[in-house]
C-alpha positions as CSV (number, residue, x, y, z in Angstrom):
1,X,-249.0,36.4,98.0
2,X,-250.0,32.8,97.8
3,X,-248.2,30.2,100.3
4,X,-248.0,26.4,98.8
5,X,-246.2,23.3,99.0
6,X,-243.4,23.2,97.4
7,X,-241.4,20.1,96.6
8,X,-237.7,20.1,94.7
9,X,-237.6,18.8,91.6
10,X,-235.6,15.2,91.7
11,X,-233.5,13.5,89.4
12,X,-235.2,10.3,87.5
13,X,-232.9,8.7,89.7
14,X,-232.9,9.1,93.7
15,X,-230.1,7.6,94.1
16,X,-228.1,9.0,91.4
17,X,-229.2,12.5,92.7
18,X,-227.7,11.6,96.5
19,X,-224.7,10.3,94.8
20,X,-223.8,13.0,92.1
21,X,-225.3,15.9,93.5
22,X,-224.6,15.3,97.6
23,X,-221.4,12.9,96.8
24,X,-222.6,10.4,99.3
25,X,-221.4,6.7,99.2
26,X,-224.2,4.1,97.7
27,X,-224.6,2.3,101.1
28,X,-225.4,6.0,103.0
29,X,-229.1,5.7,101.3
30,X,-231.8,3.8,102.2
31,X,-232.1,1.0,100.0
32,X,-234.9,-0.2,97.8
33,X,-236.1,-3.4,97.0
34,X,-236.8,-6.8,98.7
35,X,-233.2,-7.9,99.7
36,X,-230.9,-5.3,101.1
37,X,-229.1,-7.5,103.5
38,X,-225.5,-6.8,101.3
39,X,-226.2,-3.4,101.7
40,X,-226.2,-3.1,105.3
41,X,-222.6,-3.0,106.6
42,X,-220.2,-0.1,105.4
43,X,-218.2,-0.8,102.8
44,X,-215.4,1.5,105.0
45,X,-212.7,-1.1,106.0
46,X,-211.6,-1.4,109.2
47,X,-207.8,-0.4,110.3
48,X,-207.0,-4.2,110.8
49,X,-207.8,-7.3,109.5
50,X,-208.2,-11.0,110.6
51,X,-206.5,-14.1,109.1
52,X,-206.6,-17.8,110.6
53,X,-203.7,-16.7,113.0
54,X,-205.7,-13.9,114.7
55,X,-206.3,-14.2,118.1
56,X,-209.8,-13.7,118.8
57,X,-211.4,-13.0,121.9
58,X,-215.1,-13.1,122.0
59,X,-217.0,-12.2,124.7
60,X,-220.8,-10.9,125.6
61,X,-224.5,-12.2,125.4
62,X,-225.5,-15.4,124.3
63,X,-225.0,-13.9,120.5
64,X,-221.4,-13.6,121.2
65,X,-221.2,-17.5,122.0
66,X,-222.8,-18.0,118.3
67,X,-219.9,-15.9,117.1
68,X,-217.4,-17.9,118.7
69,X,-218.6,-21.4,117.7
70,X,-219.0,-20.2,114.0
71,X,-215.2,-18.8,113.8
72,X,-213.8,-21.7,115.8
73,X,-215.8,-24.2,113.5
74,X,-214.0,-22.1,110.8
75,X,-210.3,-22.9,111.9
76,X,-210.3,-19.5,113.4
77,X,-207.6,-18.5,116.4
78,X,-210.4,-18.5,119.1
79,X,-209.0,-18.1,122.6
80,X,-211.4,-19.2,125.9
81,X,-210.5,-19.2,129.0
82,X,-210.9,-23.2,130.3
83,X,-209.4,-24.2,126.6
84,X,-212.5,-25.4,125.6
85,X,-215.9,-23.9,124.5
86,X,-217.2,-22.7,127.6
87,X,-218.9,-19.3,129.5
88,X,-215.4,-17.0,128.7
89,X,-217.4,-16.5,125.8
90,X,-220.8,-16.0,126.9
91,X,-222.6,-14.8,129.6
92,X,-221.6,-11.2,129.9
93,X,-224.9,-9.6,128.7
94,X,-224.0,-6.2,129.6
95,X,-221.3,-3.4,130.0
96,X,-221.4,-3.4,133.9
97,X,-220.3,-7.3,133.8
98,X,-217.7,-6.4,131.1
99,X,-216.3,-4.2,133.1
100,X,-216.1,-6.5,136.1
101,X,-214.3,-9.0,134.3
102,X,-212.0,-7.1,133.0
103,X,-211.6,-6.0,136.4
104,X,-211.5,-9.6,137.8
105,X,-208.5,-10.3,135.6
106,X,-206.1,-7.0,136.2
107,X,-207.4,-5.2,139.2
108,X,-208.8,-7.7,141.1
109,X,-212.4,-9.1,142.0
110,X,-213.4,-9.9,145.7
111,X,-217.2,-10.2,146.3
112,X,-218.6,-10.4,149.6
113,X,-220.6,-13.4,148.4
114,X,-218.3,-15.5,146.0
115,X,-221.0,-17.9,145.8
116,X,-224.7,-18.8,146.4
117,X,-225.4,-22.1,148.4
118,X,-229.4,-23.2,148.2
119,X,-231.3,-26.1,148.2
120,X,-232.5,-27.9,145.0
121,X,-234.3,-30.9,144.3
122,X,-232.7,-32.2,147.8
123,X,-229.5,-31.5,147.5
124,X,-227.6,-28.4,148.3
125,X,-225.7,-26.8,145.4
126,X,-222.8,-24.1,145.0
127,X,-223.2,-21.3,141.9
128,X,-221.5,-19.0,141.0
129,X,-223.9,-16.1,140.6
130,X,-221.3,-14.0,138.4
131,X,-220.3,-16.3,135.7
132,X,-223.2,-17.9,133.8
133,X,-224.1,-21.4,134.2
134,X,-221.3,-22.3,136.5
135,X,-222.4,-24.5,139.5
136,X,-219.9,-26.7,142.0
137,X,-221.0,-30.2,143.6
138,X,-219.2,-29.2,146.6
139,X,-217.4,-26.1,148.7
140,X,-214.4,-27.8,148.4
141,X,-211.7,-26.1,146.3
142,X,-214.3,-23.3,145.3
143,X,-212.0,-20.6,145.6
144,X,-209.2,-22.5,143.8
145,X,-211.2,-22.8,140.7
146,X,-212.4,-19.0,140.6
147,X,-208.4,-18.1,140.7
148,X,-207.6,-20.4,138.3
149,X,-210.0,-19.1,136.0
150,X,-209.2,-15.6,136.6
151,X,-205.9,-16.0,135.9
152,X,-206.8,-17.7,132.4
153,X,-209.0,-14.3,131.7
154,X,-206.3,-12.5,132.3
155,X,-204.5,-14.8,130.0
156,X,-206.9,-14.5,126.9
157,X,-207.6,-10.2,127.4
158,X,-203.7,-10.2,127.1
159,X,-203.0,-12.4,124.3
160,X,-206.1,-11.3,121.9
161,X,-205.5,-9.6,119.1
162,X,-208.8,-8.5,118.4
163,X,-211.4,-8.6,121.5
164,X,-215.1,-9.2,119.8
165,X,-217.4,-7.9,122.6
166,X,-221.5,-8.5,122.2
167,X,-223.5,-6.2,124.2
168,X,-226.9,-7.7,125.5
169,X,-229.0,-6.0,127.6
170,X,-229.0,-3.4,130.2
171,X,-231.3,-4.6,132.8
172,X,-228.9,-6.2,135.0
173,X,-228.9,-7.6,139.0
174,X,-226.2,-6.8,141.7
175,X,-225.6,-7.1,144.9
176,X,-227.0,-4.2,146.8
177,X,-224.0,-4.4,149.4
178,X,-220.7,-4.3,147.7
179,X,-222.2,-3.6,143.8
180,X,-221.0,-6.7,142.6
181,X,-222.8,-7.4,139.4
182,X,-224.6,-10.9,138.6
183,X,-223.9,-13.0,135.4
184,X,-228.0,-13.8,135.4
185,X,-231.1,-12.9,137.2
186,X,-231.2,-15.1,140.6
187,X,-233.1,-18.2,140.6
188,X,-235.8,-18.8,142.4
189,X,-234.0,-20.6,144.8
190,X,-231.1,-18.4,145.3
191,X,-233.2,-15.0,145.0
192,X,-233.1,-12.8,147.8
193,X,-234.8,-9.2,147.7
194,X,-233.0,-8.0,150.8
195,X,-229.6,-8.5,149.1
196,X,-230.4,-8.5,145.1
197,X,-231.9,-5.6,143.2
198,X,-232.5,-4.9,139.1
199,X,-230.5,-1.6,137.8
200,X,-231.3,-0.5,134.3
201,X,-228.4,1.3,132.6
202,X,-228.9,4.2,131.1
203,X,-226.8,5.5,127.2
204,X,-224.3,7.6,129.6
205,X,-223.7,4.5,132.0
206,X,-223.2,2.1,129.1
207,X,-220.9,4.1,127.3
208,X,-219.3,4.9,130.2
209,X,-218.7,1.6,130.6
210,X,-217.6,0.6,127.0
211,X,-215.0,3.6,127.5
212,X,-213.5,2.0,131.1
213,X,-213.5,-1.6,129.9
214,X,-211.5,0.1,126.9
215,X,-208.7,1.6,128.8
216,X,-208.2,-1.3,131.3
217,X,-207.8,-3.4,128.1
218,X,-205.5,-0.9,126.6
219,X,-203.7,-0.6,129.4
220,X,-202.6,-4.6,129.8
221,X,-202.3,-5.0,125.6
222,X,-201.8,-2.2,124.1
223,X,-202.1,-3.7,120.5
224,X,-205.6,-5.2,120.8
225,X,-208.3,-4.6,118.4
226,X,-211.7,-4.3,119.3
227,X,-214.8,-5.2,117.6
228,X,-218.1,-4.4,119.3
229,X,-221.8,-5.1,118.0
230,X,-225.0,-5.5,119.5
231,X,-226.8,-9.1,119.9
232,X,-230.1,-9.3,118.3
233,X,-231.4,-11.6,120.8
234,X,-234.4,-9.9,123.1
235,X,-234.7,-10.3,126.7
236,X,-236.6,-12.8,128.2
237,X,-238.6,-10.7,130.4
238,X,-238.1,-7.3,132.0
239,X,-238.5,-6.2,135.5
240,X,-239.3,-2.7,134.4
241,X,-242.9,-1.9,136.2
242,X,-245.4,-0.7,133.3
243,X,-243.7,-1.9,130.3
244,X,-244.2,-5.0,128.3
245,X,-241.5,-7.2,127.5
246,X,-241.3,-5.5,123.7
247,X,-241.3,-1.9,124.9
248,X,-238.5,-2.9,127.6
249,X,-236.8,-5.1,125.0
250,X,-237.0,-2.5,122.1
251,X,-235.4,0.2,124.1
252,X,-232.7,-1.6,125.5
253,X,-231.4,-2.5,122.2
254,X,-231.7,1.3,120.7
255,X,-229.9,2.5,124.5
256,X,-227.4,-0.3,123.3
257,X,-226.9,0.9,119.8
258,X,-226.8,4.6,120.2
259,X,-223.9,3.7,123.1
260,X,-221.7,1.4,121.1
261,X,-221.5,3.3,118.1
262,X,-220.7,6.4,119.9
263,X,-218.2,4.3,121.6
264,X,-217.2,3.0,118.3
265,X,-216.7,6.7,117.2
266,X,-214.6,7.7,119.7
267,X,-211.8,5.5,119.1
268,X,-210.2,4.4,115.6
269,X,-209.3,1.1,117.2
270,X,-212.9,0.6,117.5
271,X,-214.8,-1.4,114.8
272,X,-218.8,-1.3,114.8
273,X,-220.3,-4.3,113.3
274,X,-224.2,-4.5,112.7
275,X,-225.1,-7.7,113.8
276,X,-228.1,-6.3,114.9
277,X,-229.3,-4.4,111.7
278,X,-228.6,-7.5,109.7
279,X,-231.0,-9.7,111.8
280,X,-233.7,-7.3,112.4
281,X,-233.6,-5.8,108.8
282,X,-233.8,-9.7,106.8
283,X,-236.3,-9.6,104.3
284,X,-235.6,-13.0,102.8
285,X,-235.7,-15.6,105.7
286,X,-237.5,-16.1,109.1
287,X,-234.3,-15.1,111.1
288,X,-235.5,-16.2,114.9
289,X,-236.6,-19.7,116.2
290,X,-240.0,-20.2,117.5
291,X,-239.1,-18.6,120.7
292,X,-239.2,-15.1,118.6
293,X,-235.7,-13.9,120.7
294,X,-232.1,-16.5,119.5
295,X,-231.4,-16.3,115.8
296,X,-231.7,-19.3,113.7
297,X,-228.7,-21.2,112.0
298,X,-229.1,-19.6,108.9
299,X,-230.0,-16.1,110.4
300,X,-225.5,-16.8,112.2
301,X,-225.1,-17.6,109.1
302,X,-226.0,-14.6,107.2
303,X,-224.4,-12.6,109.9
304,X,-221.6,-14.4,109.8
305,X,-220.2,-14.2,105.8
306,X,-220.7,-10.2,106.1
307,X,-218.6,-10.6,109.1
308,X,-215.8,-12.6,107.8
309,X,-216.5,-9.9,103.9
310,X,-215.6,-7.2,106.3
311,X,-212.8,-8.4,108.4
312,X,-211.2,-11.4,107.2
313,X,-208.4,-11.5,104.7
């Protein structure tokens, strides 16, 4: 008896064969030729869809905020939380902070250090270490402000319709006391080693996560939609000893990806959109700016009009 390589005999047409012989869809095979970006996201329809009236809710990494300023310059129902652009829509890069804030709005969020006060250029300053880019020219009123803005959270998470949330990254700093997790990594000024440490969250913890934030949503609007999606944007650097930012960056997103589609899965008022795969799979335009990590205008852009093809009425 001889042993040899055998390979099946194939249609003249690949594709044909997956579609006739398998019954598979078109999109479920790996496209051919130099422009697939159309053939990316599923041509399955979500269970709802969005009109001008819509309220939307978008929160997440920096991605998200990109997502927020597109619809809203659209005439799109965008809620945020000061009634103006501002961080309700950005700054939660990953699914611990999501969490938080969601927990900030119904259960209630009491850190033991509300704020970090440090020396700058002088003068002393006042930041809020978890909301991003949220600083306070005095202690005065400090406390008001955080209340008043956690009661406008609670506002928007209740009154969305569809809740848009861009996971970032899983590197993430806390407080090693009470857990309480940052919006950023610490400046300089503010860092301190004996209170601050760098978690990495693994798949389980993230969707985890994704499955809590869920149900605390659910449970204050029942109604609400969600959309989730991963932002294409790298880290800046990683704090992961023995891996480059690439190898730290790469991973992260596949961690992120494998968690929200199972997440997405799970629940049919879940909606996985591949912002992600879109970006990193463009063959016909340079799709980052020259710091290789935010997406261009035209890289939104593209993201964007499968968005709206996919949800919008």
């Amino acid at each position: 008896m001889n042993v040899y390589a055998w390979r099946p005999r194939l249609h003249d047409s690949r594709h044909s064969q997956w579609r006739e012989v398998y019954r598979v869809t078109p999109t479920a095979v790996w496209p051919r030729g130099p422009s697939y970006v159309g053939r990316i996201v599923s041509n399955r329809k979500p269970s709802f869809q969005i009109d001008n009236a819509t309220a939307l809710f978008p929160v997440g990494s920096c991605f998200a905020e990109n997502i927020a300023v597109w619809l809203r310059g659209r005439g799109y129902n965008v809620l945020t939380v000061a009634g103006k652009p501002d961080p309700g829509s950005c700054g939660v890069f990953n699914t611990y902070s999501l969490v938080q804030e969601l927990r900030r709005a119904f259960v209630g969020f009491a850190p033991e250090v509300p704020y970090w006060e440090f020396q700058s250029g002088g003068k002393t300053c006042w930041v809020d270490p978890h909301r991003y880019r949220i600083a306070y020219d005095s202690a005065d009123g400090i406390a008001e402000e955080i209340a008043a803005y956690n009661e406008n959270l609670r506002r928007c998470f209740e009154q969305a319709e569809v809740f848009i949330f861009t996971a970032g990254q899983v590197e993430y700093w806390q407080n090693r006391s009470d857990g309480s997790v940052y919006a950023y990594t610490p400046t300089p000024s503010a860092l301190d080693f004996d209170r601050d440490e760098c978690h990495v969250a693994s798949y389980e913890e993230n969707l985890d996560n994704l499955c809590k934030a869920r149900a605390i949503l659910k449970e204050n609007n029942p109604g609400v939609q969600l959309i989730v999606t991963v932002s294409p944007v790298c880290l800046e650097a990683t704090f992961q000893q023995g891996k480059t930012a690439i190898e730290a960056g790469i991973e992260a997103k596949c961690i992120l990806r494998a968690a929200v589609g199972a997440f997405a899965d799970l629940f049919d008022d879940v909606s996985y959109f591949p912002a992600y795969e879109i970006v990193m799979n463009h063959t016909r335009l340079a799709p980052f700016k020259s710091d290789n990590r935010h997406v261009t205008p035209a890289g939104v852009e593209e993201v964007m009009e499968a968005f709206a093809q996919k949800y919008v009425v």
